[in-house]
C-alpha angles and dihedrals in degrees: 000000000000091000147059134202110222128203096236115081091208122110100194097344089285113077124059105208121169121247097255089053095048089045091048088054093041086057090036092058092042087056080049105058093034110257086129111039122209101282099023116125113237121210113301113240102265089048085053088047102052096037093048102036104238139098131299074232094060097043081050106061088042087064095045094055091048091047091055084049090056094236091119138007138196115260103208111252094005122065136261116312134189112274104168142014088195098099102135085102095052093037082055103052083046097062098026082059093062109037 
């Protein structure tokens, strides 16, 4: 795994994000630069949980976020898979939401 989640909600000491959605853009970048390819499975939910520290609830909702955004999507009876590396659009709403 690329990210982290820290402890702190700060990004530069000036946005307050909450964990899902700085979990959602760490995965995001990663997709980005290439660390999960179109197709790849990334870490199912209870994997994320346990690696970053924070609720299946949490890695849910990251997902989620991430799924509505068309990034990645949910392959019946296997787990979330890279759909797009197109996520400017995505990285963009994200930071236009907390300024």
């Amino acid at each position: 795994m690329m990210y982290t989640i820290s402890k702190k909600n700060k990004v530069d000491g000036k946005i307050e994000l909450p964990k899902y959605r700085r979990l959602a853009l760490y995965l995001a970048n990663d997709i980005k630069n290439g660390v999960y390819k179109i197709g790849a499975l990334i870490p199912s939910l209870g994997e994320n949980s346990r690696e970053q520290g924070v609720s299946i609830p949490t890695v849910s909702s990251a997902y989620d976020l991430l799924r509505k955004h068309g990034v990645i999507t949910l392959n019946v009876g296997v787990r979330y898979v890279v759909k797009s590396k197109n996520i400017d659009k995505f990285l963009a709403e994200e930071i236009e939401a907390y300024q």
